[in-house]
Backbone as CSV, one residue per row, in Angstrom:
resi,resn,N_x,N_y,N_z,CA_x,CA_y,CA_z,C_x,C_y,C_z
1,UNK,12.953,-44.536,59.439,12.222,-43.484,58.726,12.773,-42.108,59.131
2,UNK,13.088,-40.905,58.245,13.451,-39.754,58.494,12.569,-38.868,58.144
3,UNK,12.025,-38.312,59.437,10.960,-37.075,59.353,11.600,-35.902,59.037
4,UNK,11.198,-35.547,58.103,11.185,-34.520,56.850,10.065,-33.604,57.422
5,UNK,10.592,-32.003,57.728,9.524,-30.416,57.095,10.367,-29.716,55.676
6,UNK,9.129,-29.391,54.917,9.513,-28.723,53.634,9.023,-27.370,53.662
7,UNK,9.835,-26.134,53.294,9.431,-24.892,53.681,9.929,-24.406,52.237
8,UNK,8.939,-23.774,51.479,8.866,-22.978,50.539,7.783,-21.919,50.298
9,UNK,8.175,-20.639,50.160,7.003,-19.555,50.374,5.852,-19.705,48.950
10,UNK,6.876,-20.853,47.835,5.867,-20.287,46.690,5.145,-21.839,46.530
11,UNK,3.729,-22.062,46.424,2.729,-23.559,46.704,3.729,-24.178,45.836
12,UNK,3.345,-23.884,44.222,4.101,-24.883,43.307,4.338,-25.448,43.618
13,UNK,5.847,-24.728,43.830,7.406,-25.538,43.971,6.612,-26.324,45.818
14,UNK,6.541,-25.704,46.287,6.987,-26.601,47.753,5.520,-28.344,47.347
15,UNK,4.512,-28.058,46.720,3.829,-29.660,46.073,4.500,-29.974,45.028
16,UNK,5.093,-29.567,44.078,6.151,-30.291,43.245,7.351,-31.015,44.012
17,UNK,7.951,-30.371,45.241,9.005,-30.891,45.948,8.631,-32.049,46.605
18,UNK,7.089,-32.112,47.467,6.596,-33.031,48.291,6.401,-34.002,47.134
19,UNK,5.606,-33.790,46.088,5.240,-34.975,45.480,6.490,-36.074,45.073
20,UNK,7.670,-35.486,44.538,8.835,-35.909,44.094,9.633,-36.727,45.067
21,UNK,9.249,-36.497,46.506,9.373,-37.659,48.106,8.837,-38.326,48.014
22,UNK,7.723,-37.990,47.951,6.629,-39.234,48.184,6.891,-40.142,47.043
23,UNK,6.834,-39.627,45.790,7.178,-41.336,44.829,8.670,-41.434,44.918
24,UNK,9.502,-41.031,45.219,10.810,-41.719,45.112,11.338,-41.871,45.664
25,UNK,10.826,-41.697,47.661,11.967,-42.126,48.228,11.099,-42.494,50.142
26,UNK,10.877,-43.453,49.647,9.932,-44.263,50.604,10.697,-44.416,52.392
27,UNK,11.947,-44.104,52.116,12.631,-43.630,53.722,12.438,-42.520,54.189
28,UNK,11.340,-41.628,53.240,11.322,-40.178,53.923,10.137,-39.861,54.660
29,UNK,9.500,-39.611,55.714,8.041,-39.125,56.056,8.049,-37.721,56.166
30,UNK,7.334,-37.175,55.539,7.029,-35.779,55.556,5.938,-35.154,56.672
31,UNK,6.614,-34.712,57.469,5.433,-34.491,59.363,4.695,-33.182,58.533
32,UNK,5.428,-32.505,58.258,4.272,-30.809,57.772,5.287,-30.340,56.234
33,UNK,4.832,-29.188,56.177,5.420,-28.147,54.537,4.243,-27.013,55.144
34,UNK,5.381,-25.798,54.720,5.228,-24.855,55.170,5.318,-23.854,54.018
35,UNK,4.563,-22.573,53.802,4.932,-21.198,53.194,5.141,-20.467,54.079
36,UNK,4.873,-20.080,55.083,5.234,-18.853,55.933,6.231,-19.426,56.807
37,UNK,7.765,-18.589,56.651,8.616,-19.249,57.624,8.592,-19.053,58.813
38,UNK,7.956,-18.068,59.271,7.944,-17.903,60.813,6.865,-18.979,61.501
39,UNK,5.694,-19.008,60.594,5.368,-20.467,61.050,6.126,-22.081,60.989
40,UNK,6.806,-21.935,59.968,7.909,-22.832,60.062,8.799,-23.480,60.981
41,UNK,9.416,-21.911,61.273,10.131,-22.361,62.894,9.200,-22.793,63.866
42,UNK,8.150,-22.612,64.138,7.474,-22.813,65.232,7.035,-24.285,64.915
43,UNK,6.837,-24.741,63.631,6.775,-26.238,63.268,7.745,-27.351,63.729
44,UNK,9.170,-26.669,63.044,10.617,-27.294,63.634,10.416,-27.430,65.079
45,UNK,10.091,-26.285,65.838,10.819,-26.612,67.462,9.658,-27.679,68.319
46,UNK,8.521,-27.764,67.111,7.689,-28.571,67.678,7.962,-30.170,67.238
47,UNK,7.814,-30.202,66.151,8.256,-31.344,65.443,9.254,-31.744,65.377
48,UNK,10.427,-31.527,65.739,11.959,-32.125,66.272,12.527,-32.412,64.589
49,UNK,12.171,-32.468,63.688,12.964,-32.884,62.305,14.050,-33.128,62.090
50,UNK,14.292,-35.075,61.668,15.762,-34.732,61.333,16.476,-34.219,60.091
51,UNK,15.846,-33.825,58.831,15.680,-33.355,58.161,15.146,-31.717,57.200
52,UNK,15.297,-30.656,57.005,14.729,-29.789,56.667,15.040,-29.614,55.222
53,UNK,14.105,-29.013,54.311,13.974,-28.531,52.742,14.115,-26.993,52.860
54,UNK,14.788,-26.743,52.989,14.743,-25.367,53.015,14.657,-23.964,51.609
55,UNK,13.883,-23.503,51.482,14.083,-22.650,50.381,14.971,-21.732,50.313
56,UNK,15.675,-21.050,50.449,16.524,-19.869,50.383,15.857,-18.338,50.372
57,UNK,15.053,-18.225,49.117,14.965,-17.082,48.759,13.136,-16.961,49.062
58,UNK,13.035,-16.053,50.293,11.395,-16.158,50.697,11.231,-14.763,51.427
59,UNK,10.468,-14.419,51.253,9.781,-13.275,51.582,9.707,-12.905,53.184
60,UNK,9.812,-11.772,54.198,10.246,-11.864,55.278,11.403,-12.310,55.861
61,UNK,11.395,-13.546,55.814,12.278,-14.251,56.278,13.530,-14.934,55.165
62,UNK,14.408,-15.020,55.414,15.480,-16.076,54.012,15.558,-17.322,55.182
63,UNK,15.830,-18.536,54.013,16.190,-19.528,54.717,17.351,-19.795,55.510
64,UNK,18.284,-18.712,55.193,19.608,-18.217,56.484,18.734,-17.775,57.662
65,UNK,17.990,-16.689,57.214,17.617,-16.050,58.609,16.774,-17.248,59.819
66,UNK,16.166,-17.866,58.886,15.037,-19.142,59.637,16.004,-20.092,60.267
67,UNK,17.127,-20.449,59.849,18.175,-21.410,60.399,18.636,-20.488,62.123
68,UNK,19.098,-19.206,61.642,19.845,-18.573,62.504,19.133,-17.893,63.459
69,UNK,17.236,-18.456,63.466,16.627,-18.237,64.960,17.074,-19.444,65.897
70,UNK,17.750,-20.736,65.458,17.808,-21.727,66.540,19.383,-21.461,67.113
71,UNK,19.726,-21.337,68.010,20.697,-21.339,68.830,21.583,-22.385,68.023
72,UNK,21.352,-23.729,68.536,22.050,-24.686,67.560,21.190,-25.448,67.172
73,UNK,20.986,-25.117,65.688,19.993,-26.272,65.048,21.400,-27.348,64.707
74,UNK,19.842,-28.334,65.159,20.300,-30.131,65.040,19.877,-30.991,64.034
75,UNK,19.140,-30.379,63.249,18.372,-31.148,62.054,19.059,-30.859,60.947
76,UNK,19.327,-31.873,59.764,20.014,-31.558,58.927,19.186,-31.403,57.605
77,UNK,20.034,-29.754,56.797,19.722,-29.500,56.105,19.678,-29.583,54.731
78,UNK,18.815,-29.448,53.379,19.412,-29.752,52.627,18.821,-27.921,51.580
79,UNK,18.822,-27.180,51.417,18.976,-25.960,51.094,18.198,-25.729,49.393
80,UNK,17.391,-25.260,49.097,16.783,-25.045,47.696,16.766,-23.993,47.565
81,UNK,17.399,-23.823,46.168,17.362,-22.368,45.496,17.489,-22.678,44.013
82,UNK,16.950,-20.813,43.493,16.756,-21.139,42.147,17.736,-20.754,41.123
83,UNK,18.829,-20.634,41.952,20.186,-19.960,41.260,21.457,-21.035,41.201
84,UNK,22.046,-21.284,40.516,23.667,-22.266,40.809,24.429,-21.883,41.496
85,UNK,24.513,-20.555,41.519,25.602,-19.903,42.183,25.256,-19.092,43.237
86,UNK,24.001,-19.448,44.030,23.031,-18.716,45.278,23.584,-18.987,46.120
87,UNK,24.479,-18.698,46.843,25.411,-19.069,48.171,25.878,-20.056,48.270
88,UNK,26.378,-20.468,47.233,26.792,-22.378,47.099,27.780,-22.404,47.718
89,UNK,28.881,-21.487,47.770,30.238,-20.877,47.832,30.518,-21.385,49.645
90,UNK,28.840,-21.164,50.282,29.045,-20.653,52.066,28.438,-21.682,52.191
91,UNK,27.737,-22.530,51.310,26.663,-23.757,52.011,27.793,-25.142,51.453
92,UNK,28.601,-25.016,50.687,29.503,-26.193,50.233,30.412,-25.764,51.373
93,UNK,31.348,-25.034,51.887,32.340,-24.655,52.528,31.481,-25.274,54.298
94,UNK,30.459,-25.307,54.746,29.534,-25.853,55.783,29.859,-27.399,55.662
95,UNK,29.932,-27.936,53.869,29.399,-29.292,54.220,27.597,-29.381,54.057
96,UNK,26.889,-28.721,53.319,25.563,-28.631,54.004,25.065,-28.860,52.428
97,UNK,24.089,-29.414,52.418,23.172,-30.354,50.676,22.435,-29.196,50.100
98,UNK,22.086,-29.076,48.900,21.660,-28.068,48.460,21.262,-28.891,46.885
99,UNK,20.068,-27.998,46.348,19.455,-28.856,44.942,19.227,-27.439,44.217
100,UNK,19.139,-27.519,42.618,18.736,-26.072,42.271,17.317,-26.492,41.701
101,UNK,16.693,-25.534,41.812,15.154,-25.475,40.510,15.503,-25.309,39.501
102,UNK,14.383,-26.057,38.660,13.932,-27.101,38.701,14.739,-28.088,39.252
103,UNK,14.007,-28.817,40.297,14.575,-30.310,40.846,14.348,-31.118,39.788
104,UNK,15.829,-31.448,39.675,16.518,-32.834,39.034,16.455,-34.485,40.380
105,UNK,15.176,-34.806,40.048,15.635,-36.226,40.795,16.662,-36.939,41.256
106,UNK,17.976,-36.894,40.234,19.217,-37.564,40.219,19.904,-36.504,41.357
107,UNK,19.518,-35.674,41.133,20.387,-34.799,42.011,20.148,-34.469,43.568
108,UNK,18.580,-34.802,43.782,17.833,-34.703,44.757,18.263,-35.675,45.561
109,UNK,18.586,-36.825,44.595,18.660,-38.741,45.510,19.847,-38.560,46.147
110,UNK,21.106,-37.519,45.575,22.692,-37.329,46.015,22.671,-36.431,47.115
111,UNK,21.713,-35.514,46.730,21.059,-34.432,48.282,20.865,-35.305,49.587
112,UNK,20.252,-36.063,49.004,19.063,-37.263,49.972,20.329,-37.944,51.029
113,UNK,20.922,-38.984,50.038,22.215,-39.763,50.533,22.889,-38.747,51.270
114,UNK,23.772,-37.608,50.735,24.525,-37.008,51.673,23.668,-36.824,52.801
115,UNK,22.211,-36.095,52.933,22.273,-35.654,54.114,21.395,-37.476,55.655
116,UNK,21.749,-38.355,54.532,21.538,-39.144,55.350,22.318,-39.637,56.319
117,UNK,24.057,-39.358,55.288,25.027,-39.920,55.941,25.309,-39.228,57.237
118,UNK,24.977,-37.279,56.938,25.325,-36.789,57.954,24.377,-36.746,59.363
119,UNK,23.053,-37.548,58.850,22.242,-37.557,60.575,23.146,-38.715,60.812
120,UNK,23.015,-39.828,60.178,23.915,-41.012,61.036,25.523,-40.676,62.025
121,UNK,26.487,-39.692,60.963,27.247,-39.203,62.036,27.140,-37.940,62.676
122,UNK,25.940,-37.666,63.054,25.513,-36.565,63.451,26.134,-35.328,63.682
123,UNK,26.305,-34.559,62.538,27.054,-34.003,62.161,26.579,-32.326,61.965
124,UNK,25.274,-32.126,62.051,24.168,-31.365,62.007,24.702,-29.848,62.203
125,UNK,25.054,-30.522,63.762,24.751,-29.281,64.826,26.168,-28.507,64.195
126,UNK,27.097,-29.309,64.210,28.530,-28.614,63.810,28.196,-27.870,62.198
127,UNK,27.516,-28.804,61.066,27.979,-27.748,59.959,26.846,-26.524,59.859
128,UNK,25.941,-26.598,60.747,24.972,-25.428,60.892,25.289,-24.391,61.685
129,UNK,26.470,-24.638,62.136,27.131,-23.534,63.280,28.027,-23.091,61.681
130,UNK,29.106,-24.155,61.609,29.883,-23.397,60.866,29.346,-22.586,59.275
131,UNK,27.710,-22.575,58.875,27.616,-21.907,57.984,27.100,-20.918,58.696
132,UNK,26.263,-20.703,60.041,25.582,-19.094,60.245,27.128,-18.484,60.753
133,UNK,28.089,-18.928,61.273,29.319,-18.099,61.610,29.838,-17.510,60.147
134,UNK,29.818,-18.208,59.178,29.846,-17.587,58.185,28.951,-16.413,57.884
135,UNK,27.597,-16.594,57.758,26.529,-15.724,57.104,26.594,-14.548,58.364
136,UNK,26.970,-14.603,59.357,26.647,-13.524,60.289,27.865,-12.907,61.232
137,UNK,27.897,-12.169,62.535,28.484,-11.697,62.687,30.038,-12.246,63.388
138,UNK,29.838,-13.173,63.753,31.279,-14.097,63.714,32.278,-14.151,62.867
139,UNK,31.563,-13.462,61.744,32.696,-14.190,60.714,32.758,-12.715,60.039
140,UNK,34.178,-12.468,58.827,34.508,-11.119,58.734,34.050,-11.539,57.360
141,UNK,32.685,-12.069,57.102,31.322,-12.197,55.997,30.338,-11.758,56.614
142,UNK,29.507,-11.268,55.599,28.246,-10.828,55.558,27.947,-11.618,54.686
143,UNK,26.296,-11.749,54.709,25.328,-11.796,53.496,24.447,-11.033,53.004
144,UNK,24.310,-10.921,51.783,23.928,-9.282,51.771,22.878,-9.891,50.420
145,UNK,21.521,-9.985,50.668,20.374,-10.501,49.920,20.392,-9.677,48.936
146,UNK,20.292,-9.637,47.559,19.882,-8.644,46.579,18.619,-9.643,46.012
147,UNK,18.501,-9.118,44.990,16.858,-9.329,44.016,17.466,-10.613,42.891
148,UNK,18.928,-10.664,42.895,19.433,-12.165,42.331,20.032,-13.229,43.053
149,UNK,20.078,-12.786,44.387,20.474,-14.142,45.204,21.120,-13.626,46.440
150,UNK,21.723,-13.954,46.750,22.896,-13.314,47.710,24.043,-13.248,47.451
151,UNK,25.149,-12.023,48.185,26.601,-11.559,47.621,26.632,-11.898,48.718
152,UNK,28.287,-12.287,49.140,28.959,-12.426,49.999,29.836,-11.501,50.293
153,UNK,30.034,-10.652,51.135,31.222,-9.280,51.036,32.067,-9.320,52.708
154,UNK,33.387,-9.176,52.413,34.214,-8.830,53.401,33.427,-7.533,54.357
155,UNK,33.384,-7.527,55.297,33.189,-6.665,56.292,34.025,-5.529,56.094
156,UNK,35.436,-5.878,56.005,36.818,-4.752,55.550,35.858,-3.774,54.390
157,UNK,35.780,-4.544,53.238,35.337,-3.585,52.219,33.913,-3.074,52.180
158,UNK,33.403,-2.494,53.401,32.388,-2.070,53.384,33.153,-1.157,53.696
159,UNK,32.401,0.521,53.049,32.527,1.815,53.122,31.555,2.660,53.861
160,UNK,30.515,2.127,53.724,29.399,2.335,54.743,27.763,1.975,53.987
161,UNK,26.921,2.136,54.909,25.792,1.736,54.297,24.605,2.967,54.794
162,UNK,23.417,2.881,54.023,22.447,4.058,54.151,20.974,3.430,53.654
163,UNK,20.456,3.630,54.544,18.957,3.335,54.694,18.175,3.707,53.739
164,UNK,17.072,3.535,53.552,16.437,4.318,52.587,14.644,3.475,52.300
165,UNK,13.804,4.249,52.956,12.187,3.076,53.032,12.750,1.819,52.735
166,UNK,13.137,1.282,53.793,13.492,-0.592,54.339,13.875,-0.610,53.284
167,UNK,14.488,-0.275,52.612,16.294,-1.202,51.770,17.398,-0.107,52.177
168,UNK,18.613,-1.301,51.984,19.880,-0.017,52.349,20.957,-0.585,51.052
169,UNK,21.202,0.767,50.565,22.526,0.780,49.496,23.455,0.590,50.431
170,UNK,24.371,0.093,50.023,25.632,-0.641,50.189,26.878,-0.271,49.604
171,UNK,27.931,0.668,49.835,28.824,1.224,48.958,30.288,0.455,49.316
172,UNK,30.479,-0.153,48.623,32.116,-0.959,48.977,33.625,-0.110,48.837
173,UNK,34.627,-0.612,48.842,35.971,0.173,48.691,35.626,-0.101,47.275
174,UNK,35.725,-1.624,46.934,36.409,-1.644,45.238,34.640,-0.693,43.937
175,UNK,34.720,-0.089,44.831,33.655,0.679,43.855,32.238,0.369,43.544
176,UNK,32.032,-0.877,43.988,30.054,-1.568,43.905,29.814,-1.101,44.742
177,UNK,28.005,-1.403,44.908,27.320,-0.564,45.021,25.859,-1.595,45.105
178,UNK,25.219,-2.315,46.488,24.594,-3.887,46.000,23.091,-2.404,46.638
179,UNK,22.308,-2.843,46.503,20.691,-2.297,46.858,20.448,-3.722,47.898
180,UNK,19.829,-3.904,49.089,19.332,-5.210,50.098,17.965,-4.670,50.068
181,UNK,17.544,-6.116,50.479,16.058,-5.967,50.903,16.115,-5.638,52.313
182,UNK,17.012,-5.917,52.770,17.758,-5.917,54.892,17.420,-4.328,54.464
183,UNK,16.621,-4.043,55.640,16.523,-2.571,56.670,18.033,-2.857,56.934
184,UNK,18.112,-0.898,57.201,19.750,-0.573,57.727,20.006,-1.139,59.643
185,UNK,18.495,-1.142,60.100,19.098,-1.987,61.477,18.840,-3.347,61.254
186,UNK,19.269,-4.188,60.527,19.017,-5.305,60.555,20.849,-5.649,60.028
187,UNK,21.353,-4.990,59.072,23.004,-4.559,58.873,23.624,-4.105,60.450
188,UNK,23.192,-3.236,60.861,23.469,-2.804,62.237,23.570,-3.953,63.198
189,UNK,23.024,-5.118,62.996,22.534,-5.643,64.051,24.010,-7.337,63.829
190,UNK,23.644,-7.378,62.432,25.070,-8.450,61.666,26.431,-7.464,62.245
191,UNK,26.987,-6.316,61.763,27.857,-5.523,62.214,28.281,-5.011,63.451
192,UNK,27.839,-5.392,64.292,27.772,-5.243,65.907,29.022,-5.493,66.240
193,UNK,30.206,-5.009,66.838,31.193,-5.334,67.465,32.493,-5.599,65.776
194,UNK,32.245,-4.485,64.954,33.018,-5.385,63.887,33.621,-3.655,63.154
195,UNK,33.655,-2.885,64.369,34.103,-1.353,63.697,33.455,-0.564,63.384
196,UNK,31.964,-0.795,62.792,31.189,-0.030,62.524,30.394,1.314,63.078
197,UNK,29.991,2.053,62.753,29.494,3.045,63.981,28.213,3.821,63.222
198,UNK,26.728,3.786,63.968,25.818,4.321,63.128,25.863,5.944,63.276
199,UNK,26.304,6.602,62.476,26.457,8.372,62.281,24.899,9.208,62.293
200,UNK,23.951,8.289,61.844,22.838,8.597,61.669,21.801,7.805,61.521
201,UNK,20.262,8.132,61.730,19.342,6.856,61.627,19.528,6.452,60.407
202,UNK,20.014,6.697,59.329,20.280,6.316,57.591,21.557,6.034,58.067
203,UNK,22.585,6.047,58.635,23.544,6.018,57.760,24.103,4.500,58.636
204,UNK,25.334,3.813,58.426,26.298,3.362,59.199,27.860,3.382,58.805
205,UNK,28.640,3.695,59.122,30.049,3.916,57.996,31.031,3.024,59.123
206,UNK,32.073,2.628,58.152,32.922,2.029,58.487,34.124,2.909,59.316
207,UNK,34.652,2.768,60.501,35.310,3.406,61.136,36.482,3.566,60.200
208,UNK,36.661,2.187,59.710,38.327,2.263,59.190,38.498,3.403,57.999
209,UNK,37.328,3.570,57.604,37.438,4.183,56.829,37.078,6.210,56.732
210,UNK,37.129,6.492,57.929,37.162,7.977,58.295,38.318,8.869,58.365
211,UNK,38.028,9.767,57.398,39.628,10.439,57.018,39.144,11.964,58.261
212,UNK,38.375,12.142,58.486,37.998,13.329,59.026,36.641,13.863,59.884
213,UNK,36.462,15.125,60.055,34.974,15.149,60.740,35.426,16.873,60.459
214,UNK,33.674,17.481,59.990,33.630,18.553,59.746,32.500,19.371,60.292
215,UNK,32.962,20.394,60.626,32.429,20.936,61.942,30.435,21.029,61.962
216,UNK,30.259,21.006,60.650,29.033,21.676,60.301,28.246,20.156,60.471
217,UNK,29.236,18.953,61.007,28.311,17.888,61.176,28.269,16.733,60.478
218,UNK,29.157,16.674,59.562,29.783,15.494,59.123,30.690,14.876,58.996
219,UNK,30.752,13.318,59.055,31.885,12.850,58.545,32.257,12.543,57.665
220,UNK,33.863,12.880,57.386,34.443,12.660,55.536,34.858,11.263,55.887
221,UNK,34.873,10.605,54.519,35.255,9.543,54.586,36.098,9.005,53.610
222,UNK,36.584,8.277,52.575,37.280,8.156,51.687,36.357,8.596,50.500
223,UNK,37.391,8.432,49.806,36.680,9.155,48.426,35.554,10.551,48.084
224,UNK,35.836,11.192,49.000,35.558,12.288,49.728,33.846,12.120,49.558
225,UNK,33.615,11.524,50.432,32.166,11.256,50.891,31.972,11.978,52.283
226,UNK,31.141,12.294,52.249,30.678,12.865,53.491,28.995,12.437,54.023
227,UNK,28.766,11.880,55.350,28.046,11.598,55.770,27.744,12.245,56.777
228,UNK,26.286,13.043,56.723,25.552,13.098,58.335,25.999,12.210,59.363
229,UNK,26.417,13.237,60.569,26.435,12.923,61.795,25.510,13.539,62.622
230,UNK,24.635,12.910,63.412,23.389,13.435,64.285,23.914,14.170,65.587
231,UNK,23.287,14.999,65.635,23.868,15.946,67.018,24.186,14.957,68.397
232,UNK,22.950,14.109,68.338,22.976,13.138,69.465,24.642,12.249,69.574
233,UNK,24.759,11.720,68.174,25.925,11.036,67.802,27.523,11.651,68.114
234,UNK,27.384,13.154,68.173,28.878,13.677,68.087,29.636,12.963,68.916
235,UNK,29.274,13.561,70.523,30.134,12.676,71.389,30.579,10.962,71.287
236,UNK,29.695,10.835,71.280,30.071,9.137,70.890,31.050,8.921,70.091
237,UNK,30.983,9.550,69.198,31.772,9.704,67.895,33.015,9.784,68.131
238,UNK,32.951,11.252,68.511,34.530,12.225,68.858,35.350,11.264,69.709
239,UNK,34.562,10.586,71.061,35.534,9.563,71.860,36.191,8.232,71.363
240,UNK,34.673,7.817,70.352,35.478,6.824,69.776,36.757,6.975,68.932
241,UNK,36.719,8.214,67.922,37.751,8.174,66.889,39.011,8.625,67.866
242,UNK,38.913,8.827,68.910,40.104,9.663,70.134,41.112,8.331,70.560
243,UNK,39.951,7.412,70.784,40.746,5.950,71.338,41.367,5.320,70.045
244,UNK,40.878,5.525,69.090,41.642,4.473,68.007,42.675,5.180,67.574
């Protein structure tokens, strides 16, 4: 028997998902189902699961972020979202099961099988490393949540980013421009050790990309942008751009 938690923030879907186990697939036991993911995790580290349903797209928390509180999660996942193209790109490249909404049964049973094969060669711990090294700061990816799913963006082509009441615009080289639900320290926090430098409580800009600094307190940057630099910030600043 494989103990199964199901985590979806919206009832529906997460009793449409349970019910669709329970009649069709009699190897599964379902220990709990969850809407609030932070109660979730605290379910997982109690309940050991070899199995998780994970939703993707949830309020507070994303089902990346809920994966990437466990050091190394060991339970294998199988990923729900309501998009085709919702990070399929970073959760296929893992190895890791994924179903879209509406659940298709046929497709659920191929979810099911794969992620059976991978508790038997326990395989868990490895493709759940290799997708948060993707989604986070290991890897020269980000994930960057918008209001249709998630973008995936090179670290390189970030130009800088700017806060704004808990969302931060996002300005790239090749000219986009994404809006996140991510606060600017929560970007700060993915970007850590990857060039970046915060100029201001709004701002964070890409080092590589600083053509200058102007006396009255900002920095130019390409495309002749100029960003606040905080008085506190100068020094920091001035030494860093001295060493590179």
């Amino acid at each position: 028997m494989i103990n199964c938690i199901i985590i979806d923030d919206e009832a529906k879907a997460l009793i449409m998902l349970q019910k669709k186990l329970e009649k069709h697939f009699s190897g599964l036991h379902i220990s709990a189902a969850y809407q609030d993911p932070e109660k979730a995790i605290e379910g997982i580290k109690q309940l050991k699961p070899d199995l998780v349903f994970l939703d993707i797209a949830m309020p507070k928390l994303s089902g990346f972020d809920v994966l990437s509180k466990f050091d190394e999660p060991d339970f294998e996942v199988i990923f729900v979202t309501a998009y085709d193209n919702y990070a399929i790109q970073a959760i296929r490249h893992a190895a890791i099961g994924y179903i879209v909404k509406p659940i298709d049964v046929e497709a659920l049973a191929e979810a099911i099988e794969k992620a059976k094969k991978n508790i038997q060669l326990k395989v868990a711990k490895q493709n759940n490393k290799v997708l948060l090294d993707l989604l986070t700061q290991k890897s020269n990816t980000i994930s960057i949540p918008t209001q249709d799913g998630f973008i995936f963006v090179k670290t390189d082509n970030l130009i800088r980013l700017e806060g704004a009441e808990g969302y931060t615009k996002i300005i790239c080289k090749d000219n986009k421009e994404y809006l996140s639900s991510y606060n600017l320290g929560k970007f700060a926090e993915l970007l850590r050790g990857k060039n970046f430098f915060q100029a201001h409580r709004s701002h964070l800009i890409n080092l590589k990309f600083v053509t200058g600094y102007i006396n009255e307190g900002y920095v130019e940057l390409i495309n002749k942008i100029n960003v606040p630099l905080a008085k506190s910030k100068k020094k920091d600043f001035l030494e860093i751009m001295n060493k590179i």
